[in-house]
N, C-alpha and C positions, 0 to 999 in steps of 0.2 A: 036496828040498822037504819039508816038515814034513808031516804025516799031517794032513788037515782035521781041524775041529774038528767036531762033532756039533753039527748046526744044525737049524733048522727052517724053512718060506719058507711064508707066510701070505696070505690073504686080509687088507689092512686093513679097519679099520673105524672111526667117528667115535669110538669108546669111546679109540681107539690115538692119537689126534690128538696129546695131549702128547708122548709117548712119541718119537711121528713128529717132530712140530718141535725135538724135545731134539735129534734125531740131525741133524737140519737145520742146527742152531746148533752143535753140535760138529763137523762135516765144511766148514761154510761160509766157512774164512779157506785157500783153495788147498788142502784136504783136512783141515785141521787145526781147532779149537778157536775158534771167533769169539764166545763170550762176553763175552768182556771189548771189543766192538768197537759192542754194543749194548745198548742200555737195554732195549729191550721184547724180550722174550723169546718173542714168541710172533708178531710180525709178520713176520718172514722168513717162519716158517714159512706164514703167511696166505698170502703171496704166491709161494711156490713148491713148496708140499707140498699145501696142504688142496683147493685145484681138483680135482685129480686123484682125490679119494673122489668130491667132490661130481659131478662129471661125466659123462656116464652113458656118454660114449667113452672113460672112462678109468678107466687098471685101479692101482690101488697093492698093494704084496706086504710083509710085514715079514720081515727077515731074525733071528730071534730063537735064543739059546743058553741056555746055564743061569743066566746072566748076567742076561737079560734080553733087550728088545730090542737087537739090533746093526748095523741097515742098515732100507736100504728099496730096494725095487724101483719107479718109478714109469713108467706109459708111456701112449702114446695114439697108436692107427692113426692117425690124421690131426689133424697139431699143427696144418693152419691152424682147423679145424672148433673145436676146442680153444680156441686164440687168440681167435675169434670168442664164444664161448661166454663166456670167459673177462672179457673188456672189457663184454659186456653186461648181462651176470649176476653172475659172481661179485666185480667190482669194483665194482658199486652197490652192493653188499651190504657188502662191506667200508668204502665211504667214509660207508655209514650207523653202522655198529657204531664205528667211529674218530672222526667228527669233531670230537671234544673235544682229540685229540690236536695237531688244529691252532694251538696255543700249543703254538711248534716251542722255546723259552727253555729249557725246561730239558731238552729233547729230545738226545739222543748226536750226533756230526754222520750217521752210518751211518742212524741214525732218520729224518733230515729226507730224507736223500734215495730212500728207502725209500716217506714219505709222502706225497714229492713225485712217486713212483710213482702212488700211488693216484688221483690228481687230472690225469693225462697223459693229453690227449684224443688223443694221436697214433693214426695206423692202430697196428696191431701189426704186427710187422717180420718181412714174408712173402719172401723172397727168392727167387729166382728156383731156386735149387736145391731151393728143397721140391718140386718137380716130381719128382724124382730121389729125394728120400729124405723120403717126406713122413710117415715113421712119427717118434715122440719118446721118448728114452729118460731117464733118469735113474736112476744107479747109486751109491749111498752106504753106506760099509759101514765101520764103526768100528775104529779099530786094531788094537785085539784078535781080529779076523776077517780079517786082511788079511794076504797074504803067504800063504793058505794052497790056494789052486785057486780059495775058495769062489765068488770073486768072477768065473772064467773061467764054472764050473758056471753060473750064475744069469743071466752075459749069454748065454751059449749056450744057455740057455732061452728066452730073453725072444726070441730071435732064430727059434727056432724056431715060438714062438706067433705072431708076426707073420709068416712064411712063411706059417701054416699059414690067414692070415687076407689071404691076397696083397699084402700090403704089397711093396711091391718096391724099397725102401730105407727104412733109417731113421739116424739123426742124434742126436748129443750134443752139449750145449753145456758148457763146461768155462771155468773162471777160467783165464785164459794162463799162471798162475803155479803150476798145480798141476799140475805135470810129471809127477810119478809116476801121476798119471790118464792125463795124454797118453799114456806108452809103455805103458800098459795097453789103452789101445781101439786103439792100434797096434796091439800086438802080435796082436788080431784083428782086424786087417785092414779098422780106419776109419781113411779119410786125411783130410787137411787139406781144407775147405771154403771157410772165409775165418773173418778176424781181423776183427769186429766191434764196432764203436764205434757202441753204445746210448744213450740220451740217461743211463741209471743206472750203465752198465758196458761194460765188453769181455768179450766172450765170443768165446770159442775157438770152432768149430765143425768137428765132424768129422764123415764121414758112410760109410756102408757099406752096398754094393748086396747087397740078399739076391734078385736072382734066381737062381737056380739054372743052370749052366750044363750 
């Protein structure tokens, strides 16, 4: 294995918000590059990065080198508390700042169903295994960081903060197609939960019991 690269892991902050959704949209096509897959550049990240500043259960971390930023850390002791938060709060907010976008014509097709997101009065999708692993993680770390421990280092932290905060499992959701994620949260010891059919997507789910034995 290659010697890590000299990194740093941060507190985010609203100042980082670009920065954070650049790496959003570069990680978001199964690990790789999804620029070219959307028009609006900044709404993925709306809806799966900026919650978690704005949150007050939720913690974001940047993973940054000499490069610049290279990752993000993002997590929440209790993803249904989260979810709830999320549909009531930060999604009015967001279909106020958007609804111009609603003239979907010259919209990407990834865009319409994105904003066909923001306007879905459904519950949000609490399954019965958040019982068992009700902590939330999300792990994004750019190419050039990858392949190096750094990314074992960082979830073995995040794993530990949440021990230390009695979480007694927590949970990833992953694109089915992004393999080289899957044998990575294998390889520490989260297994398969269920294969998820969203009304926007499929999502992988895998989950790992941190009580201590």
């Amino acid at each position: 294995m290659k010697k890590p690269a000299p990194h740093t892991l941060r507190p985010a902050c609203f100042q980082d918000l670009e920065a954070l959704y650049d790496v959003c949209l570069r990680t978001a096509d199964a690990g790789g590059d999804a620029s070219h897959l959307f028009g609006d550049v900044t709404l993925l990240g709306d809806l799966y990065v900026g919650g978690y500043l704005a949150f007050s259960g939720g913690w974001a971390d940047i993973i940054e080198d000499a490069q610049g930023m290279a990752g993000y850390r993002l997590m929440t002791l209790d993803a249904r508390a989260y979810q709830v938060w999320f549909r009531k709060q930060w999604l009015p907010q967001l279909r106020t700042s958007r609804g111009a976008q609603l003239d979907k014509g010259q919209a990407k097709h990834l865009d319409e169903s994105l904003l066909d997101f923001l306007w879905d009065e459904e519950e949000s999708y609490q399954p019965p295994w958040m019982d068992t692993y009700p902590s939330e993680l999300h792990l994004s770390i750019l190419p050039r960081l990858q392949r190096l421990g750094l990314g074992s280092k960082i979830l073995q932290q995040a794993e530990a903060w949440l021990r230390s905060k009695h979480s007694q499992g927590v949970h990833v959701g992953l694109n089915p197609d992004n393999h080289r994620a899957r044998l990575f949260f294998e390889a520490h010891g989260y297994e398969f939960l269920e294969l998820a059919d969203l009304p926007t997507e499929q999502i992988l789910y895998l989950g790992k019991s941190l009580i201590e034995s």
